[in-house]
N, C-alpha and C positions, 0 to 999 in steps of 0.2 A: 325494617331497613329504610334509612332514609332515601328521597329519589333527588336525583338532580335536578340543579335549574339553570337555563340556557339566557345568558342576557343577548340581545340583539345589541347592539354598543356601537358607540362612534358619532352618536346622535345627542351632544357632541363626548367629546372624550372625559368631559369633567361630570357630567350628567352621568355616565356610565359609572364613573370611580363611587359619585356620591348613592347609588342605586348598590352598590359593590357594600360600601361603608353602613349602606343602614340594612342589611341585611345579617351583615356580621355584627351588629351592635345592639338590633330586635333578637338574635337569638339568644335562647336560652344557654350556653356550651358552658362547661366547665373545663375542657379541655378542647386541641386540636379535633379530636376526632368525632367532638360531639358538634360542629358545625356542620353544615350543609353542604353536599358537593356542588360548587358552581362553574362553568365553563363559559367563558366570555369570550365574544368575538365583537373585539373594539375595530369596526370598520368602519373607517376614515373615507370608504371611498365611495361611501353612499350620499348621493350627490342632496342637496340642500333640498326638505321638504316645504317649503314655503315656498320658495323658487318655482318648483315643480303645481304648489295646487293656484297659482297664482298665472301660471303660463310661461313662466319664463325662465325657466330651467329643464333638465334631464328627469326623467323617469326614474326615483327611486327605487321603483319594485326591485326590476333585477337583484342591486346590489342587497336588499332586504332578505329578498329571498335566501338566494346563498349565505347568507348570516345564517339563517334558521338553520335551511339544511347544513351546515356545516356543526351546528351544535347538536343537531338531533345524529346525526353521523358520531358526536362527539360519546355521545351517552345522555343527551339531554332531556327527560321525560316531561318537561316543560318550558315554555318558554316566556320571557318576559322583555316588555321595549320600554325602557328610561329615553321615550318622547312623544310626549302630547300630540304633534302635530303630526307625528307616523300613521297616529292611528286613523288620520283618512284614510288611508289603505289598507287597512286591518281584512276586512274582504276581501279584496285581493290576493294577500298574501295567505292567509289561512289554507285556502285549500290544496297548496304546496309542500304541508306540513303533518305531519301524521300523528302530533301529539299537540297538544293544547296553548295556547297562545291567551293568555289571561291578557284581559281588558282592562288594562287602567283607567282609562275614562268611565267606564262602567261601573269599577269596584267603587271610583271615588265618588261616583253621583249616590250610590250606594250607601257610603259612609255619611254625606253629607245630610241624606234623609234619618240617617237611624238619629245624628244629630241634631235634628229638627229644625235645621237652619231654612228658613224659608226665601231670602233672595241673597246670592252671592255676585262679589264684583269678580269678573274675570280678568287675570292679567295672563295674557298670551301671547304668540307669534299672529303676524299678519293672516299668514295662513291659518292656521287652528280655529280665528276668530269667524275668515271671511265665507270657509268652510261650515260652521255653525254645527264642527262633531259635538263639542261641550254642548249649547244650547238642545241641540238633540236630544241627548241622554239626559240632559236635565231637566230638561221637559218633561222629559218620560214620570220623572219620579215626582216633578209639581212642585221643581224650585226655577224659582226667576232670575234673569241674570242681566247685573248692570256689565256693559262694556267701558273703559274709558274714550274721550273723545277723540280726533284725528292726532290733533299736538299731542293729549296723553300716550297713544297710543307709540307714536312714534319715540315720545321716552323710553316706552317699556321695549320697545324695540333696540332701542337703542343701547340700553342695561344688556340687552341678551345677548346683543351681535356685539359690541365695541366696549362692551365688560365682560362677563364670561366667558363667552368665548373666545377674546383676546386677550386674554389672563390680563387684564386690565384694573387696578384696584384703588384708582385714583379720581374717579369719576365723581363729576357735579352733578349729584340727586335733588338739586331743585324740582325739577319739570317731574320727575319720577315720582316724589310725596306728594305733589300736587295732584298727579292723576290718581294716587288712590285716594288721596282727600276729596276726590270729585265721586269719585267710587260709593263711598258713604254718603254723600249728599244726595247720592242718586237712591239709598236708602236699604248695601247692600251691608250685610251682619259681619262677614268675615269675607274674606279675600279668597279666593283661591289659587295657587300659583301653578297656574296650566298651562308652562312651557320647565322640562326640567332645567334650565339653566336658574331659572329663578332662586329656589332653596339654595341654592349655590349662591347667588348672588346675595339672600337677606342674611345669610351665615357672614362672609365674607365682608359685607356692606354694615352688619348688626343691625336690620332694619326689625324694628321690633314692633312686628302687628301685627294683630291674630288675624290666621290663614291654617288651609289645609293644602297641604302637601303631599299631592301624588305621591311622587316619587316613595315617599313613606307608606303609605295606603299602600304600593304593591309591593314593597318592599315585606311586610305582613304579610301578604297572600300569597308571597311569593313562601315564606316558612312554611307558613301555614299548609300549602300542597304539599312542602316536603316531609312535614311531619307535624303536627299538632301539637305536641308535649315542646316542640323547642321554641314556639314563638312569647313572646314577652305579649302584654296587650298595647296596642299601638295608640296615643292619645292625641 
C-alpha cells in the first residue's frame, strides 16, 4: 500500500503547486491510481517567515503547526514543507506531530555531497541566509558556501517578493545575473536555489544555470516514503 504525504502549503502558494507538480511528474504511475495520495493544506495564513526570524513579524509556528495537524488528521503518514526558510522552525514544530516531517535542507546537503560538489553559491531569503540553517547542514556534510553581496542580495530578494510571489513576469534580471555571476567568482560550482520561489522563477524567467533544486530533492523523497517502485531517479 502506498502511504500518504501531507504538504504544509501556502509558503507561498506557487511553491506548494510547483512541490504538488514535481511530485506528480517524478512518479512512476501509469494510471490515476498508481500515483500517490497527497493532502495539501495551502495556508495563506501563515504569517511571513523571514519577517518572523529577522524580528519583525508574527510567529509562524502556530499557523504551521495546525497545517500538520490538520493533514496528519487528514490521513497523512508524512509530511513535507515547500520552504527553505521554514525550516528554522523545523524543532519546534516537529514535536506537535506524530509522524515524520522530512528535512529538506538536510536531504539536499545530502544530495549535494553524494554529488561531490565541494562549494555552492546560495541564493535565499534574508531570513534563511541570516539564520545560517543552509550553512549549518552544510557544514555538516564539508561543503562551503558562497553568499551573494548586500546589492546581490536584495535582487534575489527582490525576484522572490516582487516576481513570484506577485505573479510578476516582467522583471529587470540585470542585478539578479550579476549576483550569481559574483557567486562563481566567489568560486561556487553550482547554485543552489534555497528559497522555493526560485525554480519557480528560473522556469518562468528561463534562467539557465546549473543549480539544485530543493524543492525537487524532496519532491523524490517525498515518493520515495510513499513507495520505492514509484519514484523516477531525480537528476
Amino acid at each position: 500500500m502506498k502511504k500518504s504525504i501531507g504538504i504544509i502549503g501556502g509558503m507561498g502558494a506557487a511553491a506548494t503547486c510547483d512541490l504538488f507538480n514535481k511530485i506528480i511528474t517524478l512518479t512512476n504511475a501509469k494510471s490515476d491510481q498508481e500515483h500517490i495520495h497527497v493532502v495539501i493544506d495551502c495556508n495563506t495564513n501563515i504569517p511571513d517567515r523571514t519577517k518572523a526570524i529577522i524580528g519583525k513579524g508574527e510567529d509562524p509556528v502556530p499557523e504551521m503547526v495546525r497545517s500538520g495537524i490538520r493533514l496528519q488528521a487528514m490521513g497523512a503518514e508524512a509530511l513535507v514543507m515547500p520552504c527553505n526558510t521554514a525550516h528554522y522552525f523545523y524543532d519546534r514544530i516537529t514535536p506537535f506531530f506524530d509522524i515524520p516531517l522530512l528535512n529538506m535542507l538536510k536531504l539536499t546537503a545530502q544530495e549535494i555531497k553524494r554529488k561531490g560538489i565541494a562549494k555552492i553559491g546560495l541564493l535565499a531569503t534574508d531570513g534563511t541566509i541570516q539564520a545560517g540553517v543552509y550553512h549549518q547542514v552544510l557544514a555538516e556534510v564539508g561543503i562551503d558556501v558562497a553568499i551573494p553581496s548586500s546589492a546581490g542580495q536584495e535582487s534575489v530578494m527582490n525576484v522572490i517578493y516582487h516576481g513570484v510571489k506577485a505573479s510578476n513576469w516582467n522583471m529587470d534580471l540585470t542585478d539578479f545575473y550579476k549576483s550569481l555571476d559574483d557567486l562563481y567568482e566567489q568560486g561556487a560550482e553550482i547554485l543552489i536555489l534555497g528559497c522555493t520561489e526560485l525554480p519557480v522563477a528560473f522556469d518562468r524567467f528561463h534562467i539557465d544555470q546549473p543549480a539544485i533544486d530543493p524543492t525537487l530533492v524532496l519532491a523524490g523523497a517525498a515518493i520515495q516514503f510513499a513507495k520505492d517502485s514509484l519514484g523516477r531517479e531525480v537528476s
